[in-house]
C-alpha positions as CSV (number, residue, x, y, z in Angstrom):
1,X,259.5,-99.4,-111.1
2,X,260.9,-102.9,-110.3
3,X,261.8,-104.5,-113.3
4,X,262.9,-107.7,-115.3
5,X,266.3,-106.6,-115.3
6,X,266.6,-105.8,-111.7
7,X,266.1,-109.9,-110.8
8,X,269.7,-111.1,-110.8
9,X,270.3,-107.8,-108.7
10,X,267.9,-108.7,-106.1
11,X,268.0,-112.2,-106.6
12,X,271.3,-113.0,-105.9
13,X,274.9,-111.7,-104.4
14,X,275.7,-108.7,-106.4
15,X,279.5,-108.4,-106.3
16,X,279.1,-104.5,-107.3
17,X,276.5,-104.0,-104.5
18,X,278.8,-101.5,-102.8
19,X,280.9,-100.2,-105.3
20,X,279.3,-96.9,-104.6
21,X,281.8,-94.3,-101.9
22,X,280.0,-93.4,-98.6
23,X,280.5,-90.8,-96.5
24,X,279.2,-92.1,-93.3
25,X,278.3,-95.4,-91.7
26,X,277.0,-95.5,-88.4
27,X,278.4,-98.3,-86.1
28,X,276.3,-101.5,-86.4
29,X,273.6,-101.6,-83.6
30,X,271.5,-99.1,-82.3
31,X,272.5,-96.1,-79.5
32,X,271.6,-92.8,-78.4
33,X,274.8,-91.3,-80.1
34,X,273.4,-92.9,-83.6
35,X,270.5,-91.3,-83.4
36,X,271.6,-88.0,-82.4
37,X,273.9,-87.7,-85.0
38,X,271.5,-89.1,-87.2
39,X,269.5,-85.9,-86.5
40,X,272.7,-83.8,-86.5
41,X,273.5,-84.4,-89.8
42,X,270.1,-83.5,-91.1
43,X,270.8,-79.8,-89.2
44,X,266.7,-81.0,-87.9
45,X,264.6,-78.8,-85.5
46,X,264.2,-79.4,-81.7
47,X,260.6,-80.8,-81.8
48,X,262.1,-83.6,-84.5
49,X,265.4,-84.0,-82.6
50,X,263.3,-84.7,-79.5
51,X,260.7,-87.4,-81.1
52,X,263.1,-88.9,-82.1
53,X,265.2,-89.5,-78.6
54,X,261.8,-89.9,-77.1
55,X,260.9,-92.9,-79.5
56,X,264.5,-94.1,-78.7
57,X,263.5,-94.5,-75.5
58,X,260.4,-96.2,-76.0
59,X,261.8,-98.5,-78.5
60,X,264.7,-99.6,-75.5
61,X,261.9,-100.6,-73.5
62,X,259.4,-102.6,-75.6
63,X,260.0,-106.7,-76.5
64,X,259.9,-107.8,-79.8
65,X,256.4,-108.9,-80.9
66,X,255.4,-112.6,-79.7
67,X,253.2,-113.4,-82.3
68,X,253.4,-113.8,-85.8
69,X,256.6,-114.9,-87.8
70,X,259.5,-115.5,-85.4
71,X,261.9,-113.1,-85.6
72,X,264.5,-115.0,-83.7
73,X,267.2,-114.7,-86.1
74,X,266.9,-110.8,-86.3
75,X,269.7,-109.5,-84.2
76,X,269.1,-105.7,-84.3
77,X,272.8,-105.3,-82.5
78,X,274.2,-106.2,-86.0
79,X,272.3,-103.6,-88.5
80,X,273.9,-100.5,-89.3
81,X,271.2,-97.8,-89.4
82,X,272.2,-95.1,-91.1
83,X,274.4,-95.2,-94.4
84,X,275.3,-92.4,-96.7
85,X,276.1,-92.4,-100.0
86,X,278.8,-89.9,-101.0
87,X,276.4,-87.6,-103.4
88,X,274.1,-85.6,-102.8
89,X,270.2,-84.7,-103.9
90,X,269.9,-83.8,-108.0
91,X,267.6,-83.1,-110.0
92,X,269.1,-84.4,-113.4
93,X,270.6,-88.0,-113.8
94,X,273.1,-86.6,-115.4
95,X,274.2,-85.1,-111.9
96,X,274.3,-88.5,-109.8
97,X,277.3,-90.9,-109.6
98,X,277.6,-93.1,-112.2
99,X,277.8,-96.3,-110.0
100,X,274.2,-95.2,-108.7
101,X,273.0,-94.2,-111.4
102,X,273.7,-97.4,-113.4
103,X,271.3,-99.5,-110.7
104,X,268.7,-96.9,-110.9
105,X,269.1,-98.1,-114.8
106,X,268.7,-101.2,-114.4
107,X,265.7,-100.7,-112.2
108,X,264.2,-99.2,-115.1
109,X,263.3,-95.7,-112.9
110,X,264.6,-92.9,-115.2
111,X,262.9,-94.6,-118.3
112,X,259.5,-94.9,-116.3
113,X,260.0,-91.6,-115.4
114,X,260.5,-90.1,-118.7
115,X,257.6,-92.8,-120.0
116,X,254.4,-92.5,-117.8
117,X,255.0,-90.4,-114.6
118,X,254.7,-86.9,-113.3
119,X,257.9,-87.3,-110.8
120,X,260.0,-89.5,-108.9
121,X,262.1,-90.0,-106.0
122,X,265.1,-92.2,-105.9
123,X,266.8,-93.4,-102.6
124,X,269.7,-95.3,-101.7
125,X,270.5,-96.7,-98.6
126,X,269.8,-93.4,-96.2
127,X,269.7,-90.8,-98.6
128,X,267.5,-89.5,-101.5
129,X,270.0,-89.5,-104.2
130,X,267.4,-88.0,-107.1
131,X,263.7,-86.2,-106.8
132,X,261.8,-84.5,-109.3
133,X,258.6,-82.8,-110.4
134,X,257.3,-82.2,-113.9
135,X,256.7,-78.5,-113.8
136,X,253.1,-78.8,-114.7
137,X,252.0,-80.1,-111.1
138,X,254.3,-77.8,-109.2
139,X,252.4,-75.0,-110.8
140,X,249.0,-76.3,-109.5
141,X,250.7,-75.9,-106.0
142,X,251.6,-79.8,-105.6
143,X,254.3,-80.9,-103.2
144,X,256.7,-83.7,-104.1
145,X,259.7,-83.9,-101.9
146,X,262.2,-85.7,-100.3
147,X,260.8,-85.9,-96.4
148,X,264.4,-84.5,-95.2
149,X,263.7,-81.5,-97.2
150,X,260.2,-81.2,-96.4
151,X,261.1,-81.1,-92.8
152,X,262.9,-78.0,-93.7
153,X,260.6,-76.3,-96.8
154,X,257.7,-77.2,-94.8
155,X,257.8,-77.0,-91.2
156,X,254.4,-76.8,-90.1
157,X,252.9,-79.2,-92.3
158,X,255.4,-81.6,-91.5
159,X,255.2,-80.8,-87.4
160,X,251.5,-81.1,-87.8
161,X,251.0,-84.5,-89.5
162,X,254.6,-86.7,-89.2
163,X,253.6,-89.5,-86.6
164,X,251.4,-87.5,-85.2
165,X,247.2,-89.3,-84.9
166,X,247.4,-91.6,-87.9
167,X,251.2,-93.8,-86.9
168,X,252.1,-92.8,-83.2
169,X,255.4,-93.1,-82.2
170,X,254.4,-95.4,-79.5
171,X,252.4,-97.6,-82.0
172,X,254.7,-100.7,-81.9
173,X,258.1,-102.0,-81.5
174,X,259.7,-101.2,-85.0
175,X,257.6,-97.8,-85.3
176,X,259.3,-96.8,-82.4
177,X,262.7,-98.0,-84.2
178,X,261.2,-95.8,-87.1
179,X,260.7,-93.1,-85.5
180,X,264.2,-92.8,-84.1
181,X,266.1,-93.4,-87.0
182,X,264.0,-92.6,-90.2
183,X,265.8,-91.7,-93.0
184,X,264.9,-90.5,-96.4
185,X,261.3,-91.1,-97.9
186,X,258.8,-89.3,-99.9
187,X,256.2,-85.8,-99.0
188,X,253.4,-85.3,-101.1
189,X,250.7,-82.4,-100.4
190,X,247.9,-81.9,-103.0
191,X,245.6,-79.1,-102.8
192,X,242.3,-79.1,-102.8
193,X,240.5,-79.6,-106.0
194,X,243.7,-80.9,-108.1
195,X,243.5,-84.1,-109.7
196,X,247.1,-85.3,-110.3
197,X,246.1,-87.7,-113.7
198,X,249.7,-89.2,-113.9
199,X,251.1,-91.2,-110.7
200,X,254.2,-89.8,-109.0
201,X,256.7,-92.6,-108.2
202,X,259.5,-93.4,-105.1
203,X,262.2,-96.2,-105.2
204,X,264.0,-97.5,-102.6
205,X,267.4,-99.0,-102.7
206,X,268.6,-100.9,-99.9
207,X,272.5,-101.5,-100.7
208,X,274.3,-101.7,-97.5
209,X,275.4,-105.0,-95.7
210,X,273.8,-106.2,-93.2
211,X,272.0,-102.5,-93.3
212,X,268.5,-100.9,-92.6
213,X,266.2,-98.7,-94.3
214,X,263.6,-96.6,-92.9
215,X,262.2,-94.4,-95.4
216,X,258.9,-92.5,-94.4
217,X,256.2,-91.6,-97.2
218,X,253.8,-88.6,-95.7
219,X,251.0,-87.9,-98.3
220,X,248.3,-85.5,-97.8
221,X,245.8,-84.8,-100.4
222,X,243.4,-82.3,-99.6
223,X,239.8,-81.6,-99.7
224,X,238.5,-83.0,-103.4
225,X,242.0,-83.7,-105.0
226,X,243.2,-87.1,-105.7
227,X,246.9,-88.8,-106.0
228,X,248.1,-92.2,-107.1
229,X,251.4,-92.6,-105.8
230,X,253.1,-96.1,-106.9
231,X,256.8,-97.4,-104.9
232,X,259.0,-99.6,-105.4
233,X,261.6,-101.8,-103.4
234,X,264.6,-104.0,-103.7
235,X,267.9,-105.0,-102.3
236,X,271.1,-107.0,-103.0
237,X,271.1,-110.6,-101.3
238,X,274.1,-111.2,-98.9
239,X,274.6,-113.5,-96.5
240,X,274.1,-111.0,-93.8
241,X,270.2,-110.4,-92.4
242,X,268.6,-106.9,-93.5
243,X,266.1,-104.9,-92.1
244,X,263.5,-102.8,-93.7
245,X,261.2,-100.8,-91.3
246,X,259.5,-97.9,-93.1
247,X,256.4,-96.3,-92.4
248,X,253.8,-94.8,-94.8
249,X,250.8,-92.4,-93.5
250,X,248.4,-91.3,-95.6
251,X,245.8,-88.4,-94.9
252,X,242.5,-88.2,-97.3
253,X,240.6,-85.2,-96.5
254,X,236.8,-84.6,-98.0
255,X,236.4,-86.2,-100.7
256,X,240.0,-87.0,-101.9
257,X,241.1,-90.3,-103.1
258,X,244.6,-91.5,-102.7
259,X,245.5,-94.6,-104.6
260,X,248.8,-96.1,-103.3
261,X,250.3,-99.1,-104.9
262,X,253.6,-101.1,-103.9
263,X,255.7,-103.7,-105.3
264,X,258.1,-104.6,-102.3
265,X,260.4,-107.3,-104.0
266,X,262.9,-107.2,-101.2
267,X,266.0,-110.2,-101.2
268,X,265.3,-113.1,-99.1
269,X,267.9,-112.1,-96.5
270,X,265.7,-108.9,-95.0
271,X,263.1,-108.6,-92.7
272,X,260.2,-106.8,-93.9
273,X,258.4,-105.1,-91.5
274,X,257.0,-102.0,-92.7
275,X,253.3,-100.0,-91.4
276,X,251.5,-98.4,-93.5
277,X,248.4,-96.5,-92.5
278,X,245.1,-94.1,-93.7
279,X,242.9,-91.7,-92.0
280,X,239.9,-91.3,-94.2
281,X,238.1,-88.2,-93.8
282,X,234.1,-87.6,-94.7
283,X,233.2,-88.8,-98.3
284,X,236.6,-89.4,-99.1
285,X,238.3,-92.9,-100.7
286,X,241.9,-94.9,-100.0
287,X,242.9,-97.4,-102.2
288,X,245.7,-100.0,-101.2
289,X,247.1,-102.0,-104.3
290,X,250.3,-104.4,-102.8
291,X,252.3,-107.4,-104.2
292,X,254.9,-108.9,-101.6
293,X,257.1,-111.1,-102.6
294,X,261.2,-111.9,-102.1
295,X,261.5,-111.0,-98.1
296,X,262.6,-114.2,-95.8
297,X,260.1,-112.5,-93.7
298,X,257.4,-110.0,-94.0
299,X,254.9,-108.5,-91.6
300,X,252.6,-106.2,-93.1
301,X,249.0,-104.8,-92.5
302,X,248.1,-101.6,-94.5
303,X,245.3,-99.9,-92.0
304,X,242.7,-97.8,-93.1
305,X,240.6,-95.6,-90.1
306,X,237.6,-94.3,-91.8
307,X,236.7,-91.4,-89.3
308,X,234.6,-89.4,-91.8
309,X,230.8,-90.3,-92.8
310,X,230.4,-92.1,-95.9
311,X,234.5,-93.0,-96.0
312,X,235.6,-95.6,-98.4
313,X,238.3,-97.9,-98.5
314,X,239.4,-101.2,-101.2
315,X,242.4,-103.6,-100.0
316,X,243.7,-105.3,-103.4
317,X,246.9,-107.5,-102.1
318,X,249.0,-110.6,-103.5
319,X,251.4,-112.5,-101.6
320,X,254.1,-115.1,-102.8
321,X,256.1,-117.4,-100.4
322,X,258.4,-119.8,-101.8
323,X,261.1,-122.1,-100.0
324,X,262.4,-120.2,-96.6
325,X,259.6,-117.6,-97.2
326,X,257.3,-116.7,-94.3
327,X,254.8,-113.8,-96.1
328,X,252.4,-112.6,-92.7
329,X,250.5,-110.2,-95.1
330,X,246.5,-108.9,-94.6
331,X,244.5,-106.0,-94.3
332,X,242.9,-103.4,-91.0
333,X,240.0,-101.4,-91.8
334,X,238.6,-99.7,-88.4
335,X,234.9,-98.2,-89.0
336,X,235.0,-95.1,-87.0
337,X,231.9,-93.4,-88.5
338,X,228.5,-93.8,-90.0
339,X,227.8,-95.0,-93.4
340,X,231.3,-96.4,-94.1
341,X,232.2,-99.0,-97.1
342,X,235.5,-101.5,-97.0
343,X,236.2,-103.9,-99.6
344,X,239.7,-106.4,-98.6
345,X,240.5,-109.2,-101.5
346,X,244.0,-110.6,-100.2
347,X,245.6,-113.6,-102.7
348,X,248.1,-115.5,-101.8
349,X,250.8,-118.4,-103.5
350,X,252.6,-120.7,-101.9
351,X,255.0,-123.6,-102.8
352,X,257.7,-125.3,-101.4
353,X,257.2,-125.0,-97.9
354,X,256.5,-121.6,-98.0
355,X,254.1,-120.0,-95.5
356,X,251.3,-117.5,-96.7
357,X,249.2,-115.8,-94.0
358,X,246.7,-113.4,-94.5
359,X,246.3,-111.7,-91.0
360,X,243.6,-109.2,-90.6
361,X,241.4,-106.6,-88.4
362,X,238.1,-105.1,-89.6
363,X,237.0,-103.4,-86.4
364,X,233.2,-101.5,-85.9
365,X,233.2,-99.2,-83.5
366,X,229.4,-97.7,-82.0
367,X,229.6,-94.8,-84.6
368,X,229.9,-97.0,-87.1
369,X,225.9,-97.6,-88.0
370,X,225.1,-98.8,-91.3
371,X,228.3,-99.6,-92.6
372,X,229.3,-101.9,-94.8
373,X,232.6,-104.4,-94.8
374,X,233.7,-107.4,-97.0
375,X,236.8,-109.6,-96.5
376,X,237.3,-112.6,-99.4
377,X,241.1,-114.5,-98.8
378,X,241.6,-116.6,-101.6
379,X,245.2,-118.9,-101.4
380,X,246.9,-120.8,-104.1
381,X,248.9,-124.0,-103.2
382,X,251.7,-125.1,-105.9
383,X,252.4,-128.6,-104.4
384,X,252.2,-130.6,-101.1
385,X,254.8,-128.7,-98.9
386,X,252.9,-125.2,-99.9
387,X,251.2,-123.8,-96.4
388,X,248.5,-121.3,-96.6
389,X,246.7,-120.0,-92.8
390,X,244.1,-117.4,-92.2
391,X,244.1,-115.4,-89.2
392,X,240.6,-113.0,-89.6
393,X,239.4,-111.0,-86.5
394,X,235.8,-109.1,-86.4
395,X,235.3,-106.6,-83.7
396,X,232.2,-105.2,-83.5
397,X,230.5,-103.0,-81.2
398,X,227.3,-102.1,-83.0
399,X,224.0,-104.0,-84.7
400,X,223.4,-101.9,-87.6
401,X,226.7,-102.7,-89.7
402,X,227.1,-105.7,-92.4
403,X,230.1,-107.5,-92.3
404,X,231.3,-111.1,-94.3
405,X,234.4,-113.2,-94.5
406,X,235.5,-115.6,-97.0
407,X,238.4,-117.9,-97.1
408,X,239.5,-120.1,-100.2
409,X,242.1,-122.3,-100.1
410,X,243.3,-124.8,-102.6
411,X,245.6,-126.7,-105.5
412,X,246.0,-126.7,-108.9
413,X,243.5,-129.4,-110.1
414,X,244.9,-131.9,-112.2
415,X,242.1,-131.3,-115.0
416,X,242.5,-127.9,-115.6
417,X,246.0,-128.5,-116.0
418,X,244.9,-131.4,-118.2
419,X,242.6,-129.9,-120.1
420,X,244.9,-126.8,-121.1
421,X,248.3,-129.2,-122.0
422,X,245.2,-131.1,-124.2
423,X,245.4,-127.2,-126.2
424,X,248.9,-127.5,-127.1
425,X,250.2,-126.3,-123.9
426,X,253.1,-127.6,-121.8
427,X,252.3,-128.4,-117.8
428,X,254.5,-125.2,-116.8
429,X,253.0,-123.0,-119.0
430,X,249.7,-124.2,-118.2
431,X,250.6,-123.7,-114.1
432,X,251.8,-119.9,-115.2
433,X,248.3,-119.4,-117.1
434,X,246.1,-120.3,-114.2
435,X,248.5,-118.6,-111.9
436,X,247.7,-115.2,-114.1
437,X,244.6,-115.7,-114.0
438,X,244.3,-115.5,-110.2
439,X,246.5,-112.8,-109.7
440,X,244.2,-110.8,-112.7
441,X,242.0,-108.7,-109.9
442,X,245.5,-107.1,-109.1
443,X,247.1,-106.8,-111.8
444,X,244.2,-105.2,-114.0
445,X,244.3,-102.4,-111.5
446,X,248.3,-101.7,-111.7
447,X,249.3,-99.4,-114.3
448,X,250.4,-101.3,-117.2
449,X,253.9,-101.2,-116.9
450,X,254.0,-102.3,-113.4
451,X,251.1,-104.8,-113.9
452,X,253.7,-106.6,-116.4
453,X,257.0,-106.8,-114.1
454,X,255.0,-108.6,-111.2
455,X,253.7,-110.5,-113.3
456,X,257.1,-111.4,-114.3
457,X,258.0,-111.3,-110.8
458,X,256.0,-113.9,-110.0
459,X,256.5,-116.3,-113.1
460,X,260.1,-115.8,-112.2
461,X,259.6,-117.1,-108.2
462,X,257.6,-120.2,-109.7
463,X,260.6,-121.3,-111.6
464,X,260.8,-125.3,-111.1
465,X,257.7,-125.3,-109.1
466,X,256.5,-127.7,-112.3
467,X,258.4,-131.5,-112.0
């Protein structure tokens, strides 16, 4: 859980930021040795040795993307891409160094954990430092690992669905990076029938100068069960540029539901360019709850292919880009069956020359008859220099579906500021109320504790945006 107390962390250079001992960090840029040793340190099999060299490959090959933010200033010769903290995975807190375990305190994560969730996962840098799982949900047959181990504990689970038909290794530029040099992340299998009521947790830790992450979360919930899985992100702010480049895939059999929220509240040196991605299955539901704020520069779509009759999917997303900020955020949905049903509500807020985009896909394909699809982009300018674009594309390749887009775009009016500092209140506490307000669709649907940091999150980013 991102907290309060984790903003002068994240915020700002954190002289302590690498206090913790390593025992290893790769050379900075990216070669065939890295990621074979990357894989030989994990003792991995053949099959996940070879993807990996194989997405190596591809990645040498492929140009950065043209569109969207630029990406100019990345230079991928000066991350280090594999970092690992001298400690390995516990089970108690009481078993992890104390220099990591005091920012896991801060963060806030052992006292969620103890407060309102079933289990969590804590990384830093390349490695999974702490995982656990209240025993109640392990004895109902659910799977919460670290993805390292699962690779192990889980071979042919893992083989069958790791970036396999829902996030191909030849997907795109930085997938291909993924693939190669993933580290760390979060399994989750759920069988069929079980309703996990309490959310299982991940946090990721980004500490390293100049470093990358590239966690993957593999969640499966089978026929009739249903997860909510919530992470969390930060880093340190140096001078150095960051990279994050994880990858999430999510598979909803019959009738399961997988609700997946995330609070990335990265430090404006990194690049966030994560995928995340659902295959819906017949009858079954994926919901997508997401607040992005504190990259320099994100890029990120969360994708839902609903290949199952009747599939369901709901996009809830806010965005915040302040000065230096470029936030490329939005929403795919690709109708792959009959009878279908998406729902995308993307917010943004922008203010002092910051640049909010909401870029999105919702794509019909000729078995998609009689479904249904609604986008509504509603932006929030602060002042003059705020910039706000929408980039919506329809594809559609049958008659029978219904599809709408809306786009909303504008200020702060001067009378409802008016007419609230007329009530007693003073202009930046009036700005902060009608800023809640907007947000509200998101942050009624977070659990409470989480719907109260970005909220504080955000109130904290719009500090001086008033005079």
């Amino acid at each position: 859980m991102t907290t309060i107390k984790d903003i002068d962390i994240s915020r700002t250079t954190y002289d302590d930021a690498n206090v913790s001992r390593t025992k290893f960090v790769a050379p900075k840029g990216l070669t065939r040795e890295t990621v074979l040793e990357i894989s030989r340190q994990k003792n991995e099999p053949t099959w996940m040795l070879e993807k990996r060299l194989k997405a190596f490959e591809l990645f040498e090959k492929t140009a950065l993307p043209s569109w969207g933010p630029s990406l100019a200033a990345l230079d991928l010769t000066k991350i280090t891409y594999f970092v690992r903290p001298d400690t390995k995975e516990s089970t108690s807190w009481d078993d992890v160094p104390a220099d990591i375990r005091a920012t896991f305190e801060k963060l806030g994560i052992p006292e969620a954990e103890r407060n309102a969730l079933s289990g969590v996962g804590a990384q830093y840098d390349s490695d999974v430092v702490y995982h656990n799982l209240k025993k109640e949900w392990e004895d109902k047959g659910v799977v919460f690992e670290n993805m390292d181990t699962a690779v192990h504990k889980y071979p042919d689970l893992v083989k069958k669905y790791f970036m396999t038909d829902c996030i191909p290794i030849h997907d795109h530029k930085f997938i291909m990076l993924h693939a190669a040099v993933w580290s760390g992340g979060t399994f989750i299998y759920v069988p069929p029938g079980v309703q996990v009521s309490v959310p299982l947790q991940a946090y990721f830790r980004m500490n390293q100068e100049a470093g990358g992450q590239f966690e993957h979360t593999l969640i499966i919930v089978d026929k009739g069960a249903s997860v909510d899985y919530i992470e969390g992100c930060s880093a340190p702010r140096y001078a150095a540029n960051a990279l994050h480049a994880g990858c999430v895939e999510l598979h909803v059999k019959e009738e399961a539901r997988i609700r997946y929220s995330s609070i990335e509240n990265w430090s404006k040196n990194t690049y966030n360019l994560n995928t995340k991605r659902a295959v819906v299955d017949r009858g079954g539901k994926v919901e997508w709850l997401n607040g992005n704020m504190g990259s320099g520069t994100t890029m990120l779509y969360p994708c839902s292919v609903l290949r199952g009759e009747g599939a369901r999917s709901e996009s809830l997303g806010v965005a915040f880009a302040g000065p230096g900020q470029n936030q490329d955020t939005g929403s795919k949905v690709i109708h792959a069956a009959p009878n279908t049903t998406s729902v995308i509500r993307a917010k943004s807020i922008s203010k002092g020359g910051g640049i909010s985009s909401y870029r999105g896909l919702v794509r019909a394909t000729k078995a998609a008859r009689d479904s249904v699809s609604s986008v509504n982009c509603d932006a929030l300018l602060l002042d003059a220099d705020a910039v706000s674009n929408t980039y919506p594309t329809m594809r559609i390749d049958t008659d029978t579906v219904d599809v709408a887009h809306e786009a909303t775009v504008g200020r702060i009016g001067e009378e409802e500021i008016f007419y609230l500092m007329s009530r007693g209140l003073t202009e930046e506490q009036a700005t902060k109320m009608i800023v809640n307000g907007f947000i509200e669709p998101v942050v009624k649907r977070l659990p409470m504790e989480y719907a109260i940091e970005l909220q504080k999150l955000i109130e904290l980013e719009m500090t001086g945006s008033v005079g």
